[in-house]
N, C-alpha and C positions, 0 to 999 in steps of 0.2 A: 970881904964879899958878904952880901947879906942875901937874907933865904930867899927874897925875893929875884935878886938876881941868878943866885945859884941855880933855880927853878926856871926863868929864860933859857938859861943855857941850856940844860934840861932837854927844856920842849924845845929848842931849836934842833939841836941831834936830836932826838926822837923822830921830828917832823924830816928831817934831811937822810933819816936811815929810814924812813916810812917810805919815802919817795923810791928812793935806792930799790928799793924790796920790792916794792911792787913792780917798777921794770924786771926784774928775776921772775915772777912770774909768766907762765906762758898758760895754753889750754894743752900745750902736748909735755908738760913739763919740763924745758928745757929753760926757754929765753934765753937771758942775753948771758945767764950764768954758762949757758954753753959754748961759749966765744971762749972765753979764759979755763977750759977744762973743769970748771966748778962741780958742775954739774955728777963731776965724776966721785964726788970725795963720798957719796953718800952709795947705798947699797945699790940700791933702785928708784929708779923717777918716782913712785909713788912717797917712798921713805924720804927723798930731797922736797915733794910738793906738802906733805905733811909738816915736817920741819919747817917747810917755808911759811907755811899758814901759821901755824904756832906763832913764829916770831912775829908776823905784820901783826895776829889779834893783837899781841902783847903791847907790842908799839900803838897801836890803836889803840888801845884804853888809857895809855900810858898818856899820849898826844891830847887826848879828847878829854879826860881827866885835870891833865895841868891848866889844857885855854881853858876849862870854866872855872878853877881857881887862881888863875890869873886875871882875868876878863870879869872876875868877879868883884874884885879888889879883897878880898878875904885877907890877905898877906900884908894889906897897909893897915899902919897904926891911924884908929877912929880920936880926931882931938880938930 
């Protein structure tokens, strides 16, 4: 496997756990994590909507990061 691909894979879960995470979000801090008890593993809504932001910026920089070094071609050999 070379880095190039290893980095697709990468940004594919990134982009597919980016997606996921944002459905978890609500404005009353529940969402859809409140279906499956999720919701409950954390102290309080505030401490699960902070943890939840954390993780999307993460994946967000992580996503947006990889497609301009992919999309860039940086990763292919110049010949």
């Amino acid at each position: 496997m070379t880095l190039p691909q290893l980095m697709q894979i990468i940004w594919t879960i990134s982009g597919v756990l980016l997606v996921v995470l944002i459905l978890l979000h609500s404005p009353k801090g529940d969402g859809l994590g409140g279906i499956g008890g999720q919701a409950q593993l954390f102290t309080s809504a505030k401490s699960a909507e902070k943890t939840l932001n954390q993780i999307t910026w993460t994946l967000s920089i992580v996503f947006i990061a990889l497609t301009i070094v992919l999309s860039a071609g940086w990763l292919t050999p110049q010949g």
